[in-house]
C-alpha positions as CSV (number, residue, x, y, z in Angstrom):
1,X,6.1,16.4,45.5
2,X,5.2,19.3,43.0
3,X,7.1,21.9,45.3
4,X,10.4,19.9,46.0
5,X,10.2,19.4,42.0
6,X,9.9,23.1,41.4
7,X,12.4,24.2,43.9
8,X,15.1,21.7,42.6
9,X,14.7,22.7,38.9
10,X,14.0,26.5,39.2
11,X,11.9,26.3,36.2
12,X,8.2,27.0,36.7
13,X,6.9,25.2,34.0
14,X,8.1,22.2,35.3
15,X,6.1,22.2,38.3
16,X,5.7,18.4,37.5
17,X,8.9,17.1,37.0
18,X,10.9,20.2,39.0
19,X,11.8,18.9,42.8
20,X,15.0,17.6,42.6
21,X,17.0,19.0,40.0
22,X,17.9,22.4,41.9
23,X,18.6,21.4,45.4
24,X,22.0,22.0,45.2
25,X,22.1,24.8,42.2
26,X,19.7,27.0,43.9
27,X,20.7,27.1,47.5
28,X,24.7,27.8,46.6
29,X,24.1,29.9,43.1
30,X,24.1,33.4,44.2
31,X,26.2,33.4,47.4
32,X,29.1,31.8,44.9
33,X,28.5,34.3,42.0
34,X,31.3,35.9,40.8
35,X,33.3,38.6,43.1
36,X,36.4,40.6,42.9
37,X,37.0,39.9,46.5
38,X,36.4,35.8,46.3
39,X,37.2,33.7,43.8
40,X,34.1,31.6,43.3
41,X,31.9,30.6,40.8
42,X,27.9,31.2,40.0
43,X,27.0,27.4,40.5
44,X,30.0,25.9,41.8
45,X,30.4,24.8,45.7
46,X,32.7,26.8,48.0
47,X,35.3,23.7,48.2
48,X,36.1,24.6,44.4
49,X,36.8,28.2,43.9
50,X,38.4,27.4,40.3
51,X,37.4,30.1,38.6
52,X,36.4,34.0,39.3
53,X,35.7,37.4,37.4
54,X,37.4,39.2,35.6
55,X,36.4,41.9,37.5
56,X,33.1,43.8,39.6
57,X,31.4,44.0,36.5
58,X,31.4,40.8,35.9
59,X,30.5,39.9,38.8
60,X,27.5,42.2,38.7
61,X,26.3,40.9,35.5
62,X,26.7,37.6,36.7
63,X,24.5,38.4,40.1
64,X,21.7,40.3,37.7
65,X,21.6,37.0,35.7
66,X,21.1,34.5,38.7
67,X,18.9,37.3,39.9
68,X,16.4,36.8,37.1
69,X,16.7,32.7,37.3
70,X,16.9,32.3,40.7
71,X,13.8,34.6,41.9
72,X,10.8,33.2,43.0
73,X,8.8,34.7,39.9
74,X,11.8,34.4,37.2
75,X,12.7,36.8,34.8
76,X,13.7,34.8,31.5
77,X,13.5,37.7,29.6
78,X,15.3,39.8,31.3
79,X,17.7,37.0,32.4
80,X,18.8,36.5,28.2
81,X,19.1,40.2,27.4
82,X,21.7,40.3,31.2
83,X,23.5,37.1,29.4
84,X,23.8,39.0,25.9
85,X,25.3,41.5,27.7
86,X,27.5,38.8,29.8
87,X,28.7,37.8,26.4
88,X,29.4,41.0,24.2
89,X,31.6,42.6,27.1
90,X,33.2,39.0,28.7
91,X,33.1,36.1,25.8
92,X,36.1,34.3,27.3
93,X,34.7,34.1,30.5
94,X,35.4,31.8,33.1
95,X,31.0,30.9,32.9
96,X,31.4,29.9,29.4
97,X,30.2,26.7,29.6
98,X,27.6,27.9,32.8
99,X,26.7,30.5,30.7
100,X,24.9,28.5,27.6
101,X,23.0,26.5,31.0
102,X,21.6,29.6,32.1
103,X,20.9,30.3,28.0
104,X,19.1,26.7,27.7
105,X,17.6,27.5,30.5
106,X,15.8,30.4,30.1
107,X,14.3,30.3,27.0
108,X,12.9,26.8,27.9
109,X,11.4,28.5,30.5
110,X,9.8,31.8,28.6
111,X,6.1,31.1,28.4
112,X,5.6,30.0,25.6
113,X,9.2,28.1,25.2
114,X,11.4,29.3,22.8
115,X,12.3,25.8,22.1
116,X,14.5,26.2,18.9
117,X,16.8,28.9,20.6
118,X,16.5,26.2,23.3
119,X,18.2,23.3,21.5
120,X,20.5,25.5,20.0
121,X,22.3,26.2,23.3
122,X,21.7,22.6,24.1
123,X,23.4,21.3,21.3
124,X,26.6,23.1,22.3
125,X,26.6,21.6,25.4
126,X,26.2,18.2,24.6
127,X,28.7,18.8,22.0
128,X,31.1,18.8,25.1
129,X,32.1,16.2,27.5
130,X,29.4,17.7,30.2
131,X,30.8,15.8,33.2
132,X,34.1,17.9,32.2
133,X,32.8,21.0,31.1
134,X,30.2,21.3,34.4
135,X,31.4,19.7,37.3
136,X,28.3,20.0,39.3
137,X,26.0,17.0,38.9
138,X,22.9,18.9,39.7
139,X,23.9,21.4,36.4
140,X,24.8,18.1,34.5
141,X,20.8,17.1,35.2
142,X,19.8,19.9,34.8
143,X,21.1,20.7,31.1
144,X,19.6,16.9,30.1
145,X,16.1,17.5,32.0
146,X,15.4,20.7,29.7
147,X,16.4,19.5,26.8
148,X,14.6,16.7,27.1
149,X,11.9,17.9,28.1
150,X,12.0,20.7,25.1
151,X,12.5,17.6,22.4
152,X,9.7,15.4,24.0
153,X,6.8,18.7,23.1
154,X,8.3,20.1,20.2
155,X,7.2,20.8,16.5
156,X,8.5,21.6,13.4
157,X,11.8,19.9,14.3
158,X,14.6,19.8,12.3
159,X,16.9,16.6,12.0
160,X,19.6,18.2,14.0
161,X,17.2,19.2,16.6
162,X,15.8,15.5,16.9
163,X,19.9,14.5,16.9
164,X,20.4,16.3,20.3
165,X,16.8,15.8,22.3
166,X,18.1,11.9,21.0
167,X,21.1,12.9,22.8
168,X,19.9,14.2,25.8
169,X,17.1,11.7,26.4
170,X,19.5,8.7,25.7
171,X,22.3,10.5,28.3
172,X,19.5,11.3,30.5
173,X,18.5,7.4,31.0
174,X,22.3,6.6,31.6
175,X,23.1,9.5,34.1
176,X,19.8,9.5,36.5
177,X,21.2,5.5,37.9
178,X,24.6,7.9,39.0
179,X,22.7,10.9,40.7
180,X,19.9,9.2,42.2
181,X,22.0,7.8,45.1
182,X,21.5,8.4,48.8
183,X,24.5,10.6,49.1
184,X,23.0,13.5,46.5
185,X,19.5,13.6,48.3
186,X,18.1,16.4,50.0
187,X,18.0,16.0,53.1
188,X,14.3,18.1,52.4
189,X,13.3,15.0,50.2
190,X,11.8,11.9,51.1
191,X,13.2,8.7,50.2
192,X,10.0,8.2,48.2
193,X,9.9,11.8,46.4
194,X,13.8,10.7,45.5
195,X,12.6,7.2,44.0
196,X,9.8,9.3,42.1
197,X,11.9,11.9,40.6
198,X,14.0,9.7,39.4
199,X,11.1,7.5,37.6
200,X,9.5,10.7,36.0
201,X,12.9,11.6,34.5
202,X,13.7,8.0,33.0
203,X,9.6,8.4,32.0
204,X,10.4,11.5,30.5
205,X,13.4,10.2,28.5
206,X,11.5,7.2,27.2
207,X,8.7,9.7,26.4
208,X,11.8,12.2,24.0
209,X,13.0,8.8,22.5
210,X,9.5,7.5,21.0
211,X,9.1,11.7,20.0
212,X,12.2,11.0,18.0
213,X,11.7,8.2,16.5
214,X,8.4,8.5,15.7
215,X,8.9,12.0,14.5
216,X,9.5,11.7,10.7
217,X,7.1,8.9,10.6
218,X,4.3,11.5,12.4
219,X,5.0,14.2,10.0
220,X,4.6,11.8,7.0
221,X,1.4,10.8,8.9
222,X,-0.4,14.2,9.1
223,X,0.1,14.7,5.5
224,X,-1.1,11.1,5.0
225,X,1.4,10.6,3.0
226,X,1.9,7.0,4.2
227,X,4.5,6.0,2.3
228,X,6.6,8.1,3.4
229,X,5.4,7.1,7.1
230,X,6.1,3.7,6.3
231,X,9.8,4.1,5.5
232,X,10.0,6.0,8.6
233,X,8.0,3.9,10.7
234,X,9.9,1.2,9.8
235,X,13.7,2.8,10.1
236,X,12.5,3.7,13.8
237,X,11.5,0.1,14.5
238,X,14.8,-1.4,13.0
239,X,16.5,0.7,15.7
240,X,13.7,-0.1,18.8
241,X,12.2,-3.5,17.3
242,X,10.7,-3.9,20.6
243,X,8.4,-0.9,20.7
244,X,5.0,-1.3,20.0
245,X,3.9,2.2,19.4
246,X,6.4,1.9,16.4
247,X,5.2,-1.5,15.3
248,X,1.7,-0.5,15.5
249,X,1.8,2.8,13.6
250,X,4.1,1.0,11.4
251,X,1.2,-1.3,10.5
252,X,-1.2,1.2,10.2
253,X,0.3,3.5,7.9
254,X,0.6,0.4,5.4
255,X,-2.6,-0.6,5.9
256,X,-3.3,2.6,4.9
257,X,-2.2,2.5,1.9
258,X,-4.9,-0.1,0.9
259,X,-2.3,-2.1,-0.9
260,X,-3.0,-6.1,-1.3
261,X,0.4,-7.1,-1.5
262,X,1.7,-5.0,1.3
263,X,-1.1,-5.3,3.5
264,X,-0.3,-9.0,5.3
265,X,3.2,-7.0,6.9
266,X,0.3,-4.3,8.1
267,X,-1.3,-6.8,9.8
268,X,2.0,-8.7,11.3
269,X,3.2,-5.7,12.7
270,X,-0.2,-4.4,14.4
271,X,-0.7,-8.1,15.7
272,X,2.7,-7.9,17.2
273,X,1.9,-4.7,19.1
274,X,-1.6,-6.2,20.1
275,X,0.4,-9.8,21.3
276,X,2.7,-7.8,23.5
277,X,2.9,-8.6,27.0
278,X,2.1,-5.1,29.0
279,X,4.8,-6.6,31.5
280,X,7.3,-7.0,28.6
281,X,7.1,-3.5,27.3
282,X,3.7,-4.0,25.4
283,X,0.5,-1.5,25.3
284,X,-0.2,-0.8,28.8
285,X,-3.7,0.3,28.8
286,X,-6.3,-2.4,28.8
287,X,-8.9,0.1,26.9
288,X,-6.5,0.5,24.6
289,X,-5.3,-2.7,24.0
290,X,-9.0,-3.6,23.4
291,X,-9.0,-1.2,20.8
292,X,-6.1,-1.8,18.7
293,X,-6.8,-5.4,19.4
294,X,-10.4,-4.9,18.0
295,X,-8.9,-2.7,14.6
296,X,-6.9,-5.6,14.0
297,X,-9.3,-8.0,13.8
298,X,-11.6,-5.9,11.8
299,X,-8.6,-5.2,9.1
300,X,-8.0,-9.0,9.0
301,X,-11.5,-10.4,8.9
302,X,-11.4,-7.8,6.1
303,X,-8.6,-9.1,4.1
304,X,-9.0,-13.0,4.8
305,X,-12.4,-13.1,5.3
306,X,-12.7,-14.7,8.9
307,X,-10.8,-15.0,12.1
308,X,-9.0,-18.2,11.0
309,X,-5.2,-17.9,11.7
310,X,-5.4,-14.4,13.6
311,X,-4.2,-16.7,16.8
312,X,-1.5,-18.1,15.1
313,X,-0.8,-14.7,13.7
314,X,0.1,-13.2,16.9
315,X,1.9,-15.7,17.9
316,X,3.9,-15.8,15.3
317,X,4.1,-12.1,15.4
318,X,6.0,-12.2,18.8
319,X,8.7,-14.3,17.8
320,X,10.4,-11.6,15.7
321,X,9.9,-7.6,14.9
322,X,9.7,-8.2,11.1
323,X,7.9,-10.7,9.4
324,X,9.7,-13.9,8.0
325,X,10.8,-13.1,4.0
326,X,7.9,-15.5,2.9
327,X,5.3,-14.4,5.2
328,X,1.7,-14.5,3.5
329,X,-1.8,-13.8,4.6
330,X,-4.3,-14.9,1.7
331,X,-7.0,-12.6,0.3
332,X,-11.0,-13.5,0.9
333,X,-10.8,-13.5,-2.5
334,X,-8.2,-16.1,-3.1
335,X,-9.8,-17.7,-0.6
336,X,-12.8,-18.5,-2.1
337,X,-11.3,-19.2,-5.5
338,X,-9.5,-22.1,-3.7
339,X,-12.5,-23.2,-2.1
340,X,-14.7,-22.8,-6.1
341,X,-11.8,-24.8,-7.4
342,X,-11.6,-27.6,-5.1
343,X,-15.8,-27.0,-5.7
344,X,-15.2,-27.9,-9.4
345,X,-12.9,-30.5,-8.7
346,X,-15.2,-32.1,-6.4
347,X,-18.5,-31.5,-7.8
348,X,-18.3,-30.6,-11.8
349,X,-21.9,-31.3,-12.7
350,X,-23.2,-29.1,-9.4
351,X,-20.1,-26.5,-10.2
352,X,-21.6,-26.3,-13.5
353,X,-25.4,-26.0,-13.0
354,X,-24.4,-23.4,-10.1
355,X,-22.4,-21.1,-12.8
356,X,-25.3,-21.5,-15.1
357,X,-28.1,-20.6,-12.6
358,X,-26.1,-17.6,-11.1
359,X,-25.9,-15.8,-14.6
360,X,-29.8,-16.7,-15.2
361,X,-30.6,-15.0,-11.9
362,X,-28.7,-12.3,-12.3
363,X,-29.7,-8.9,-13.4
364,X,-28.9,-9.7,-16.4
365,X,-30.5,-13.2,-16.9
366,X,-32.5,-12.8,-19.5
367,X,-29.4,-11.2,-21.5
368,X,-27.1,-14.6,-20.4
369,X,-30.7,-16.8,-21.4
370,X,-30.5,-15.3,-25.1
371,X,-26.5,-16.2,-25.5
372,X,-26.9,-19.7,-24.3
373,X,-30.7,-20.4,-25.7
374,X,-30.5,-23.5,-28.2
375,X,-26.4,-24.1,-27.3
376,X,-26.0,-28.0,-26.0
377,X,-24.9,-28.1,-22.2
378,X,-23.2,-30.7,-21.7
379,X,-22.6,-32.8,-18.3
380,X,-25.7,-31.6,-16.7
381,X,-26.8,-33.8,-13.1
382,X,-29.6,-33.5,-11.0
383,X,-32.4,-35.8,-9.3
384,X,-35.8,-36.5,-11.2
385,X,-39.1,-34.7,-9.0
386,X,-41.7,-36.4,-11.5
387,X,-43.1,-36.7,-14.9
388,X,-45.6,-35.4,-16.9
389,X,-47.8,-37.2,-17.7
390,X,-47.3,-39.7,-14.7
391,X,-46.5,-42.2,-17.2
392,X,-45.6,-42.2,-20.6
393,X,-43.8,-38.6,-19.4
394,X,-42.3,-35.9,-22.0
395,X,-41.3,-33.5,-19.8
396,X,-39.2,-34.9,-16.8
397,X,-39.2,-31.8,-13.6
398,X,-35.4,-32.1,-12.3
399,X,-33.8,-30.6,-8.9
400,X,-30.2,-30.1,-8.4
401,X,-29.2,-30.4,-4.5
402,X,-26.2,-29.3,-2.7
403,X,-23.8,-32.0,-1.2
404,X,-25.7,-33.2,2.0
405,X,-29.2,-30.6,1.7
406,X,-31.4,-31.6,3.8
407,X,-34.2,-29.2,2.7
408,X,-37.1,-29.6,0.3
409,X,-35.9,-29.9,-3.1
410,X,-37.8,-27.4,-5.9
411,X,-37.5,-28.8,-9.5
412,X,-35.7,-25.7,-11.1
413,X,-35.6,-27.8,-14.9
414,X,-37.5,-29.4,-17.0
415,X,-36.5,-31.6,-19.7
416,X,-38.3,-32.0,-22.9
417,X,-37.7,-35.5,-24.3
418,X,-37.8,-36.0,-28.3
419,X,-39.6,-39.2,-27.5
420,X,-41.8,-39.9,-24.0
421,X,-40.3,-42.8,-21.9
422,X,-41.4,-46.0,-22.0
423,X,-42.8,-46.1,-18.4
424,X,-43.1,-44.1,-15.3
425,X,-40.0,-42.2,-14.0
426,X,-39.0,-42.9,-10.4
427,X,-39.2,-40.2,-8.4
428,X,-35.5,-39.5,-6.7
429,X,-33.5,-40.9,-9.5
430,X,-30.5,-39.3,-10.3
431,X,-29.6,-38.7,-14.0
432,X,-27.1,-37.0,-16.3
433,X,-27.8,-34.8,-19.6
434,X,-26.7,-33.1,-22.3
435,X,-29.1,-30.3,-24.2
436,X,-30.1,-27.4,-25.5
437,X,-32.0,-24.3,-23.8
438,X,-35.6,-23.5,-25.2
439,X,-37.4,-21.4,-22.5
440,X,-36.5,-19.7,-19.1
441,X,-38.6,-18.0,-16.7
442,X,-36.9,-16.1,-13.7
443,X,-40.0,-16.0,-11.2
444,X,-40.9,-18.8,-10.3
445,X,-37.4,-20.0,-11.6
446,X,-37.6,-22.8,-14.6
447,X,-35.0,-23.4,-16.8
448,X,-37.0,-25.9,-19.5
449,X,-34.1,-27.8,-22.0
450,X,-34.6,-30.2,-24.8
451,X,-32.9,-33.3,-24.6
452,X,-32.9,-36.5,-26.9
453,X,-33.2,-40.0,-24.9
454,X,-29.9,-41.1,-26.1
455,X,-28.2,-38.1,-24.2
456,X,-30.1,-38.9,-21.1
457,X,-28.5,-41.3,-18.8
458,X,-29.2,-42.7,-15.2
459,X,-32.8,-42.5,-16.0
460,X,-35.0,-45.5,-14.3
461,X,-38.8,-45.9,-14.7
462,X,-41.3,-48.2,-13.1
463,X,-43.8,-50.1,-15.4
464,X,-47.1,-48.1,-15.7
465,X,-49.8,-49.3,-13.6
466,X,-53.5,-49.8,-14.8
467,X,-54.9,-46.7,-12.6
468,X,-51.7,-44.9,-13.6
469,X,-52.1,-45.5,-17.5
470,X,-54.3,-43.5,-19.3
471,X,-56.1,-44.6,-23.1
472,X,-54.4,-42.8,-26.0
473,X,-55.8,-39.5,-27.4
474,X,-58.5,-39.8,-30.2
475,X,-57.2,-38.9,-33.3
476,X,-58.8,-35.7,-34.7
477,X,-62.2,-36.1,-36.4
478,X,-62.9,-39.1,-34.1
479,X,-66.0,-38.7,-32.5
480,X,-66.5,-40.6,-28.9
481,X,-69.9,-41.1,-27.7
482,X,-70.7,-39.3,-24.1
483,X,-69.9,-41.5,-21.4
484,X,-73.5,-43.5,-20.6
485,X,-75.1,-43.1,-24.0
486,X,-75.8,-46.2,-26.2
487,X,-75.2,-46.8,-29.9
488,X,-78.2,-46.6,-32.2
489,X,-79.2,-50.1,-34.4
C-alpha cells in the first residue's frame, strides 16, 4: 500500500498517504512537457494538447522542473529555484496555474516543510475554480492532498492560513466521492488499496478540520489562558455541535477556570462527549473513554458532592450540544445547606444542641464556652440517663440522640436544678429546657447548665423506694453515735 501511495503522490514524505494521487501525473508528466515541436503540456494527457511553450527554453525549464519532482530522490530545492526562473523569464505562461502546483508542491515536500510558503501557493489556487483552472483530476487531488495535509501539522498559523487548510479539507471531503470511482483506478491498484486511499484522505480531511477548529482554542490552551479557550472552544462547537473533541475540551477549559457559576456548562459539555455513542461519531477509544468518563465523574462528585444525577446528566447531555438556558447543577455546598435547613425545620431542638456542641468541640471551644457561659439557652431537648442522687436528684445527666440512633447513648449534660425533684427521675424520659451555662469540660465532653424547675418540662419521676431513699444529712455540730454503740444512762 505504502509504495502505490508514494508513487501516486510523488511526495516522499507522504509515504503513508502517497499511492494514488500520482498515477496519472507521474506516468504522463515529462513525456508531455513543454516542446517547440509538440504542443503539449507538463501534466496534461496527449488527447488535450491546449497549451505549449513559448519556445525551447521554456520547454527546458519546464523539463528541469519535472526533472527535480519527478525523480526518484526529488530535488525540491532545486525544483523552486528552476520555477523562479520559470517565472522571471515566462510569467504569462501557459503553466500558470500548473506552475503554483509544482510551487505547493515542493516546498511541502522540503524536509522540514516549508509550510507557510506552502499555503501561500495553495491559497492562490483555491482562490480559483480548480476543476477549471486544472483539468486533470489527479492534479485537482493532488493540490487538496498537500494542503491538507500541510494545515492538519502546522503551527503558528495565521487566520488566513487556517481559511484555506479549511478550504482544502472541506473540498477535499467533497471531491474524493468523484475520483474514487472504478474508471480513475490504476489498473496497478487493488480494489482494496483504492477503497483505502480514499478512506485515509477523507481521514485526513476530518483530521485538517478538528486542526482548524480547534486551533484558536489550542493556542488559548497552551497559554492557559482559558478564557480565551472557552470562547474559542465554544465558536468551533457552534459550527460542528456534534464533535466531541470540541465539546470536551470545551468543558475542560471552563472547568478550568474553577468558576462556580460556570462550572455546571463544564460538566454538560464533557458528559456529552463521554455519552456519545463511538458509532455516532463519539470518542472511539474505549481507554480513553474510560478516562474522560472517569475525569468527569471526579469533577462532578467534586462539585455536587456524589454521583446523584450524573446518569441523568448524560442523558440529558445528548439531547442537545448546549445546555438548556436554565440548566443547573447544585454545589456540595448548597447541598448541604438544603439538607441543615430541612435539619432545622425538622429537628429544631437537635439542630440547636448540634450547633452548640460543634462550637464547644471545636478548636476554639473553650473561646465559644466563655461567650455563651451564664447566657439562657433556650429550647434545649434530650432524654434523662439518671439522677444524682438516685432519688431526691439535683443534678439530672442528659443525652441528646440522633433521629433513629441505635447506639449507646453518653450523657453529654448535666442539669443543675435550683431545687432537687420530688422523687426519682425515670430513666429514658424525654424533657425540654431552658438555662444557663456554668461549666464545660472538652475531654470527657460535659456541658453542665443550671436550670430552674419551672423551665424544665417533660420531666417524670417515680416515687422513691425504701432501699432507694436515703435519711437526710445531719446538720453540722450533730454528733451520731457509731453504728453498734449504746447510749450511756
Amino acid at each position: 500500500m505504502h509504495s502505490l501511495i508514494k508513487t501516486l503522490t510523488g511526495i516522499a514524505a507522504a509515504a503513508a498517504l502517497g499511492a494514488v494521487l500520482m498515477v496519472g501525473t507521474t506516468q504522463h508528466a515529462r513525456a508531455q512537457a513543454p516542446a517547440a515541436q509538440q504542443a503539449a503540456q507538463p501534466g496534461q494527457p496527449a488527447a488535450q494538447p491546449a497549451k505549449s511553450p513559448k519556445d525551447q527554453a521554456e520547454y527546458d525549464i519546464a523539463e528541469a522542473v519535472l526533472t527535480n519532482i519527478l525523480s526518484a530522490s526529488p530535488n525540491w530545492q532545486k525544483a523552486v529555484t528552476d520555477l523562479n526562473t520559470w517565472v522571471q523569464k515566462y510569467p504569462e505562461s501557459d503553466w500558470k496555474n500548473e506552475r503554483l502546483l509544482y510551487y505547493l508542491q515542493a516546498y511541502a515536500s522540503m524536509n522540514p516543510p516549508q509550510k507557510d510558503k506552502a499555503l501561500e501557493y495553495a491559497a492562490q489556487l483555491l482562490a480559483m475554480d480548480l476543476k477549471t483552472a486544472i483539468k486533470d483530476q489527479s492534479e485537482v487531488l493532488k493540490v487538496l492532498y498537500l494542503t491538507t495535509a500541510t494545515i492538519a501539522g502546522i503551527q503558528n498559523a495565521t487566520a488566513e492560513q487556517l481559511a484555506t487548510g479549511d478550504k482544502a479539507a472541506k473540498a477535499l471531503l467533497g471531491f474524493t466521492p468523484t475520483y474514487f470511482t472504478a474508471a480513475n483506478k490504476p489498473a496497478a491498484a487493488s480494489d482494496a488499496d483504492w477503497a483505502n486511499t480514499r478512506k485515509q484522505l477523507e481521514d485526513l480531511a476530518k483530521a485538517a478540520e478538528l486542526t482548524v477548529a480547534t486551533y484558536p482554542g489550542d493556542q488559548a490552551a497552551a497559554k492557559q489562558d482559558w478564557v480565551a479557550a472557552e470562547q474559542a472552544y465554544r465558536k468551533a462547537l457552534q459550527a460542528d455541535p456534534d464533535n466531541w473533541t470540541l465539546a470536551y475540551r470545551l468543558g475542560s477549559a471552563i472547568l478550568r477556570q474553577k468558576d462556580p457559576v460556570k462550572y455546571p456548562q463544564g460538566l454538560y459539555f464533557v458528559a456529552r462527549a463521554a455519552a456519545m455513542d463511538p458509532a455516532k461519531g463519539g470518542i472511539p477509544d474505549a481507554a480513553q473513554r474510560t478516562t474522560i468518563d472517569t475525569y468527569l465523574k471526579t469533577a462532578y462528585v467534586g462539585f455536587h458532592g456524589s454521583d446523584e444525577g450524573l446518569a441523568e446528566l448524560k442523558q440529558l447531555a445528548l439531547t442537545a450540544a448546549f445546555p438548556p438556558a436554565d440548566f443547573k447543577i447544585k454545589t456540595a455546598t448548597e447541598i448541604a445547606a438544603e439538607k441543615q435547613k430541612e435539619f432545622q425545620e425538622k429537628y429544631p431542638e437537635l439542630a440547636l444542641w448540634m450547633g452548640i456542641k460543634g462550637m464547644l468541640a471545636g478548636p476554639d471551644g473553650d473561646k465559644s464556652f466563655a461567650d455563651m457561659k451564664d447566657q439562657q439557652v433556650k429550647g434545649l431537648k434530650g432524654k434523662v440517663m439518671s439522677g444524682v442522687p438516685e432519688c431526691r436528684s439535683k443534678e439530672i445527666l442528659v443525652a441528646v440522640p440522633e433521629p433513629n440512633q441505635q447506639s449507646t447513648l453518653t450523657a453529654e449534660i448535666t442539669l443543675k436544678l435550683d431545687k432537687p425533684l420530688t422523687g426519682k427521675p425515670v430513666a429514658g424520659a424525654e424533657i425540654k429546657w431552658d438555662g444557663q451555662p456554668t461549666a464545660f469540660t472538652k475531654e470527657p465532653f460535659m456541658l453542665t447548665m443550671s436550670v430552674d424547675q419551672e423551665d424544665l418540662h417533660g420531666m417524670s419521676t417515680d416515687p422513691c423506694t425504701p432501699a432507694a431513699a436515703k435519711k437526710a444529712a445531719p446538720k453540722p455540730g450533730t454528733k451520731v453515735a457509731p453504728k453498734g454503740a449504746t447510749k450511756k444512762k
